[in-house]
N, C-alpha and C positions, 0 to 999 in steps of 0.2 A: 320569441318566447323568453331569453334570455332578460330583455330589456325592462319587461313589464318585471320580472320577480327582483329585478334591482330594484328600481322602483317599488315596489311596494314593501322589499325591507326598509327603506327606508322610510317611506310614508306611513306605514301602519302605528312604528310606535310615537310618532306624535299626534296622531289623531285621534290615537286611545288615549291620552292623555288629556287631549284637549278633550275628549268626551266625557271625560271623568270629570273637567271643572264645570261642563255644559249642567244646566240646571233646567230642565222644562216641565210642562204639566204631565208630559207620556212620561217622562223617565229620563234620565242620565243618557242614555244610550239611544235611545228609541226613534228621536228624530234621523239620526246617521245612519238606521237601519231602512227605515221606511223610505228615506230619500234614497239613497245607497241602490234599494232593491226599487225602485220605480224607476231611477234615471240608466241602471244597470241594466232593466228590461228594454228600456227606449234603445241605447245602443243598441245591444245583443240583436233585435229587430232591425235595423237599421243597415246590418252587416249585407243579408241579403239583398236590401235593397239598393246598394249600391257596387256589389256585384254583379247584378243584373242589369244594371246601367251604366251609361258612358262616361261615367266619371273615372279621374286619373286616380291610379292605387294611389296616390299620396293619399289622398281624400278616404279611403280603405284605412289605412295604417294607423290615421289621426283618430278614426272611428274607432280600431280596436283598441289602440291605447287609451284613448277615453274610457273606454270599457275597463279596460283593468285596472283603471286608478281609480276608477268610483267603485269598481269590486273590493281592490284593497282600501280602500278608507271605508266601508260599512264592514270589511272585515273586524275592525280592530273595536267598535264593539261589541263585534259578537263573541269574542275572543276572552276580553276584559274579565267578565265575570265568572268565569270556569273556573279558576283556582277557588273562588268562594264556594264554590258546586260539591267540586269534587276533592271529599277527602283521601288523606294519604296516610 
């Protein structure tokens, strides 16, 4: 638990950056969202199934952390555009 929230301070705010130079036909943000949340589900699926099978936890571990890196890089642009949202 510890591991993945280092990781993704540190990951998130260069991804949101890099998202803000991204330029595509969905939107600034939208591809890292859509991948983000498709490859996010792949894992999160994935957990159980090697659970249930004979595979060595390292093979577990690399699965969750994958998870929470492609969690926090689709964080960062969902993140991005709330200060534009919400005034103060």
């Amino acid at each position: 638990m510890n591991l993945d929230n280092r990781i993704a301070t540190k990951l998130i705010p260069f991804i949101a950056a890099f998202c803000d130079r991204t330029r595509t036909p969905i939107g600034k943000g939208m591809l890292f969202i859509i991948k983000g949340f498709f490859l996010g589900a792949l894992f999160f699926l994935l957990i159980p199934v090697i659970t249930s099978s004979t595979l060595p936890f390292k093979v577990l571990f690399i699965v969750i952390l994958f998870m929470n890196m492609v969690m926090a890089i689709s964080r960062g642009p969902k993140i991005t555009p709330i200060p534009d949202v919400i005034y103060s």
